[in-house]
N, C-alpha and C positions, 0 to 999 in steps of 0.2 A: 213457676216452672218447677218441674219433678225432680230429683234425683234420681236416678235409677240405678238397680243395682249392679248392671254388670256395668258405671262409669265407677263405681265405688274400686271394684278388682284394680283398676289403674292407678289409684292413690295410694294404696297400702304395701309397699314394696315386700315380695315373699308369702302375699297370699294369693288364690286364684278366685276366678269369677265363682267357683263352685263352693269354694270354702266361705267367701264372705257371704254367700245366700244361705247356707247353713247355717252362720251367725248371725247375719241380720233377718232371717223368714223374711215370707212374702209381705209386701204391702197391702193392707188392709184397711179397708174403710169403712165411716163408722156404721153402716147398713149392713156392712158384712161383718163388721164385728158384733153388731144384735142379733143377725141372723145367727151363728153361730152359736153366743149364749143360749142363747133362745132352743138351740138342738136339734135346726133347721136348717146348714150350712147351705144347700143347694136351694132356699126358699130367698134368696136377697131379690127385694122389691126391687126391679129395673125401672118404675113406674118415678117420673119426677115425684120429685121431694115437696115441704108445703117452701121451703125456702129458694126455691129453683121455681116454683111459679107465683110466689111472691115477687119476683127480681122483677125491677120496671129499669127503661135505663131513660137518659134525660139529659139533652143539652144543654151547658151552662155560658155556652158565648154568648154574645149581645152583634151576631151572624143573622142574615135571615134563613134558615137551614132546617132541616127536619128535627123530632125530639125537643119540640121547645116547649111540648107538655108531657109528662111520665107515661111511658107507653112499654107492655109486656111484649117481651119476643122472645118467641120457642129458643134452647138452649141448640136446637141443629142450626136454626136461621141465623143467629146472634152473631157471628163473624162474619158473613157476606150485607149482613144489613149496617151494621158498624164501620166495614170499611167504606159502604156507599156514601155514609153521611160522613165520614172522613173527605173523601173523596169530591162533595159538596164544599167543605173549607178550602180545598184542593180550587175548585175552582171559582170561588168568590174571591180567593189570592191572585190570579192569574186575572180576573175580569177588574179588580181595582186598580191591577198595577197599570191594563191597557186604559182603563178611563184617565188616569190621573200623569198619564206620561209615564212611566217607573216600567221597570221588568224584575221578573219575579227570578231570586238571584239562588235561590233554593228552597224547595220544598219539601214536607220530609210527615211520611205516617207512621204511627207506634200503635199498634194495638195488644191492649193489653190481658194477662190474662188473671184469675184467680182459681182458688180452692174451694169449692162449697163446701161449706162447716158440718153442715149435715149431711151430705150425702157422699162427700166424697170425691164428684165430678169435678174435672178443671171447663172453666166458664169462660168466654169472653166478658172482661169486664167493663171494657169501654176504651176510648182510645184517644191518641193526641195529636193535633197538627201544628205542624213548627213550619211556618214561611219566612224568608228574607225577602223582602223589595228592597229594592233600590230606584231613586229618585232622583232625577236630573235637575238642577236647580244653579242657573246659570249664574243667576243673582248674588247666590251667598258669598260672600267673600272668602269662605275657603273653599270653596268648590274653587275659585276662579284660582287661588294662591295653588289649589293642587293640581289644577291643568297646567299651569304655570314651571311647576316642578316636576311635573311630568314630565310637561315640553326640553326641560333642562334634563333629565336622563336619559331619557332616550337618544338624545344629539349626537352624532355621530355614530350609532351604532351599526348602520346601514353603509359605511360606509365602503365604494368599490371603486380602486384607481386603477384606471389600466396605465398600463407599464409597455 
């Protein structure tokens, strides 16, 4: 994630947005800071970097889900294709909980992002799924000890006497 400069103006009490961009200049990346040396400012290559189509991305669950072999995606697609196969873990959590008894108590996507080193660009870089199930299991002896105590706090709380 960026900084940017006008959240900068709100940290530094007594300076304005204007004054901290005349001390800190513009943001610069490294393509545009070659072009520039270079004597070329308005020549920066928009064309991907060798390190933006070198990027493969690759699932590392033990899921049956897409990316379980390194595969290149253009730096436009890379967020709608990453949340797909997020959204695959999404629902291989929801079809285990129905196979096995359990319901799925939360589910939750992160995707995340980077800095390409060379060029500049911020990237999706891959992303994470976090599920809770929960599992009924009538057998185990605290399951039973906690229905038990459940049963003993909620007693009486329903309670209504007509008068």
């Amino acid at each position: 994630m960026g900084l940017s400069v006008g959240s900068i103006g709100n940290q530094i009490p007594g300076y304005s947005d204007s004054q901290i961009r005349r001390i800190a200049g513009p943001t610069v990346t490294p393509m545009e800071e070659s072009a520039l040396k270079s004597g070329q400012p308005g020549k920066v290559n928009k064309a991907e970097c060798e390190t933006c189509k070198a990027r493969k991305y690759q699932d590392g669950s033990d899921e049956n889900v897409s990316f379980k072999s390194a595969q290149h995606i253009s730096p436009t697609a890379a967020g709608s294709r990453v949340r797909a196969h997020e959204q695959e873990h999404v629902s291989n959590a929801y079809s285990k909980a129905a196979q096995d008894g359990g319901r799925v108590l939360q589910a939750s996507v992160a995707i995340h992002t980077a800095v390409c080193p060379e060029c500049g660009r911020t990237y999706i870089s891959g992303g994470t799924t976090t599920t809770k199930i929960a599992y009924k299991n009538e057998n185990n002896p605290y399951q039973k000890g906690l229905k038990k105590l459940h049963g003993l706090a909620t007693e009486g709380m329903n309670f209504d006497k007509q008068i």
